[in-house]
C-alpha angles and dihedrals in degrees: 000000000000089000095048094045090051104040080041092063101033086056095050083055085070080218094102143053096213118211115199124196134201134166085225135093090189084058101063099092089051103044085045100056081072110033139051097239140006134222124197107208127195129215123292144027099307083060090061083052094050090046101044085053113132092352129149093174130034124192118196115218102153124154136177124239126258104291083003125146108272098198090047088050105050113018089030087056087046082053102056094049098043087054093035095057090042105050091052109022098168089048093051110039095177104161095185141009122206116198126193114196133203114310079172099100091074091057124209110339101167112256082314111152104246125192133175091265083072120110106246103237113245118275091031137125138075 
């Protein structure tokens, strides 16, 4: 939701050729109806790489699957960037990275507008 509205909007600004990636082929449709181009990536560190080719921005929108490991799956993928951008610095001329974290600990609120000031409900969090 995060990722389509951004790439949604960078692309409309006609200042930026927008990459989308997804693990899914069944994705692809998706991901595509709001980006220039989309990458299928596949598990581990090389897919970062893959990913990062060619890349100024980066925005993070990463989420674990349901029941998935919430530390793997954000500060692992951090982590990968991160490595990735500083062992090949000329390969990989990110210039920022923009990373968006779980809004998932206030559960569904219906389209409300959440912030940080917001009481998490009982039971949330990671």
């Amino acid at each position: 939701f995060v990722g389509s509205a951004v790439a949604k909007e960078l692309r409309s600004s006609k200042k930026y050729y927008v990459y989308g990636t997804t693990r899914s082929e069944e994705r692809v449709e998706v991901v595509g109806s709001c980006v220039d181009e989309v990458r299928v990536l596949g598990k581990g560190s090389d897919c970062i790489a893959e990913a990062l080719k060619g890349v100024s921005v980066v925005v993070v929108c990463v989420a674990p699957g349901r029941g998935g490991d919430y530390v793997a799956t954000y500060v692992g993928t951090a982590r990968a960037i991160v490595e990735t951008i500083q062992g090949a610095p000329k390969e990989y001329p990110v210039r920022h990275v923009v990373y968006t974290s779980s809004t998932g600990v206030y559960g569904d609120q219906g389209g409300k507008l959440v912030t940080e000031a917001d009481p998490v409900p009982e039971g949330g969090g990671p």
